[in-house]
C-alpha positions in Angstrom: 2.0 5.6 -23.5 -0.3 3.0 -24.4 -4.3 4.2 -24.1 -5.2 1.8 -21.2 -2.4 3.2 -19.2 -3.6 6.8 -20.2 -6.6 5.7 -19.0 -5.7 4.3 -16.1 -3.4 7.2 -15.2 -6.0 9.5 -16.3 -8.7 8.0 -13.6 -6.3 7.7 -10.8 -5.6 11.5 -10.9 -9.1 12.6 -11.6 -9.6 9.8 -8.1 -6.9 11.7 -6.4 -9.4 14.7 -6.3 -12.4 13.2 -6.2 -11.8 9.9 -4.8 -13.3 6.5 -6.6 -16.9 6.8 -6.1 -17.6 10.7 -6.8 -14.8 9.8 -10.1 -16.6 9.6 -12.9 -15.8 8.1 -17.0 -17.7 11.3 -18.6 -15.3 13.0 -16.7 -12.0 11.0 -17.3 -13.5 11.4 -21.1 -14.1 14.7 -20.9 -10.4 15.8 -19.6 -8.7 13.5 -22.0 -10.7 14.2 -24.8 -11.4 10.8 -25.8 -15.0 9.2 -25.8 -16.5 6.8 -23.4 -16.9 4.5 -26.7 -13.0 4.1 -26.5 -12.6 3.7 -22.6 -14.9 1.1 -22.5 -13.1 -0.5 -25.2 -10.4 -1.3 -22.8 -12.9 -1.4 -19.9 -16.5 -3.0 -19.1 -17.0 -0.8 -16.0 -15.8 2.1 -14.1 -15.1 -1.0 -11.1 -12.8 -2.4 -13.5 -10.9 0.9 -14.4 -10.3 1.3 -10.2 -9.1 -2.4 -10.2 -6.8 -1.6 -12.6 -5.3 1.3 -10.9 -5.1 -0.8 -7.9 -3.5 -3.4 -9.6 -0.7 -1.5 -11.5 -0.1 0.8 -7.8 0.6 -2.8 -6.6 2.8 -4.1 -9.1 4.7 -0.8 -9.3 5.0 -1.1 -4.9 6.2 -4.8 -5.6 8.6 -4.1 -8.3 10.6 -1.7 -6.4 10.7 -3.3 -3.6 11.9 -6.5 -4.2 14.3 -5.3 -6.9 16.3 -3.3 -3.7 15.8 -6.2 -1.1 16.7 -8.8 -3.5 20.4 -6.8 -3.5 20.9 -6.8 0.3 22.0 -9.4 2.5 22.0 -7.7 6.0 18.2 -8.2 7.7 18.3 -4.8 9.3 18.8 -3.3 5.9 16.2 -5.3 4.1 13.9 -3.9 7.1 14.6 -0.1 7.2 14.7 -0.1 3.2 11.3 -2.3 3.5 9.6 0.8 5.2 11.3 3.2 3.4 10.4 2.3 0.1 6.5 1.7 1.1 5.9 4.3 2.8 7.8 6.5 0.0 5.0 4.4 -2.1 2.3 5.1 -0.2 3.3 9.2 -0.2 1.1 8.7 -3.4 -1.8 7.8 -2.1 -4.0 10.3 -0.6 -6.9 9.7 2.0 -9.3 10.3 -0.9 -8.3 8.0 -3.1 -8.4 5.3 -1.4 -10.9 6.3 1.3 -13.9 4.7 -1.2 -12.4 1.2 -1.3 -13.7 -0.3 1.5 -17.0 0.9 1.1 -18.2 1.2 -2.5 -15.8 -1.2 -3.9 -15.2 -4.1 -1.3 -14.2 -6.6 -3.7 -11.2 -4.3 -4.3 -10.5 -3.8 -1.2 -10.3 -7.3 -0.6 -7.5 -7.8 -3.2 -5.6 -5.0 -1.6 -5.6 -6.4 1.9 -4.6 -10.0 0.3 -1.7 -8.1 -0.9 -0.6 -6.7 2.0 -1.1 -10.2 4.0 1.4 -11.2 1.2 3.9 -8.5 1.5 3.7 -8.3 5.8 4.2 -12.4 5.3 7.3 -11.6 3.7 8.9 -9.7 6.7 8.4 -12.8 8.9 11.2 -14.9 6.7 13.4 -11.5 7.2 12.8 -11.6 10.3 14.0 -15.6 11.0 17.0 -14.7 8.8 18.1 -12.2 11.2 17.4 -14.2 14.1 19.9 -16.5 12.9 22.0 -14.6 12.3 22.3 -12.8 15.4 20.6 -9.1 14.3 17.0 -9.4 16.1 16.3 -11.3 19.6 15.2 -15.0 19.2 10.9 -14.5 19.0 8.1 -16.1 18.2 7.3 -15.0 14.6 4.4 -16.2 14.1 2.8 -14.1 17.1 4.6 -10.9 15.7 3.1 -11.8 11.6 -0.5 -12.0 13.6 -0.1 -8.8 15.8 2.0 -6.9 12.7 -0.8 -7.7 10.2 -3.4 -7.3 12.5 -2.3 -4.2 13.7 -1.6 -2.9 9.8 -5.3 -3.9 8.8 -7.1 -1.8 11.9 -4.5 1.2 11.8 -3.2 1.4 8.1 -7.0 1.5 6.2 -8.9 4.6 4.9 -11.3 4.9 7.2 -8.8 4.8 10.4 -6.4 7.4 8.5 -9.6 9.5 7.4 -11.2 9.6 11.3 -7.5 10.6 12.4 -5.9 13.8 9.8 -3.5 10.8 8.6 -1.5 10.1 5.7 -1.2 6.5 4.4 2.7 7.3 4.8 2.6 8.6 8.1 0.3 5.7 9.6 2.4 3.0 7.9 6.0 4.3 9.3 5.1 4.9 13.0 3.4 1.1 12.9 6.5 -0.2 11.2 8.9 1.9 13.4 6.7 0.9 16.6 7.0 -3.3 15.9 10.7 -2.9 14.9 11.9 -0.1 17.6 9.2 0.0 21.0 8.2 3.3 21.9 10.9 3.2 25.1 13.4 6.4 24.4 16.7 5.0 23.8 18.4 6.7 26.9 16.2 5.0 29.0 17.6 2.3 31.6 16.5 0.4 34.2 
């Protein structure tokens, strides 16, 4: 493993315990016994070491999920798997970790949300594919994108899993499973 990516895993765990802002580089140093003189080699700032770990948790999410959608056809599939695979990504993430971001590191934050505006965009083509083709009711996807993304930026942040005992797992699933399924029982007529 290359040092930047031993540095970047490195601060993520220490983050994991500590979260961001209470993280520190003496510390990171300290446990990998290297000196601040060689983090900052590969760094200018502690910000820049969180970016990065932001940015290579994003890329990993991306990778994997659009290397199994990319091998299914059926819209349903692409769906479940969709949720299954980010919310299996997401299992990583504690509350502490990313319960700094939106306030000490805004900026970041912003990049994250811009990345999941992306990602939540990319549902709405899934879901026209599987209108045409006959899988999910005929619906204005535009108004579900809106009400799906605004839904994910109020429910699925740190500070509304924080407030609530969540998980970033947890919160993602039942908002995904609530847009896809209702909350009607299935046995339910009427």
């Amino acid at each position: 493993m290359q040092t930047r990516d031993k540095i970047i895993l490195g601060f993520r765990k220490l983050a994991e315990e500590k979260g961001f802002y209470s993280a520190t580089v003496d510390e990171l140093a300290a446990r990998h016994n290297m000196s601040k003189r060689t983090i900052y080699r590969y760094f200018k700032s502690k910000e820049e070491i969180i970016e990065a770990v932001m940015d290579s948790f994003m890329k990993e999410a991306e990778r994997e999920v659009f290397a199994t959608l990319n091998r299914i056809e059926n819209p349903i599939e692409k769906l479940t798997l969709f949720i299954q695979i980010v919310a299996q990504k997401l299992r990583t993430l504690t509350p502490v970790l990313i319960g700094d971001l939106p306030k000490h590191y805004p900026q970041i934050w912003e990049k994250v949300e811009q990345f999941r505006t992306e990602k939540l965009n990319y549902l709405t083509g899934i879901m026209i594919e599987g209108s045409k083709q006959g899988y999910l009711k005929e619906i204005n996807h535009t108004v579900v994108t809106a009400s799906l993304l605004a839904t994910v930026r109020a429910v699925v942040n740190p500070t509304f899993i924080m407030e609530n005992n969540l998980t970033p797992e947890e919160t993602f699933k039942t908002v995904m499973n609530t847009f896809l399924y209702g909350i009607v029982a299935k046995d339910q007529s009427t």
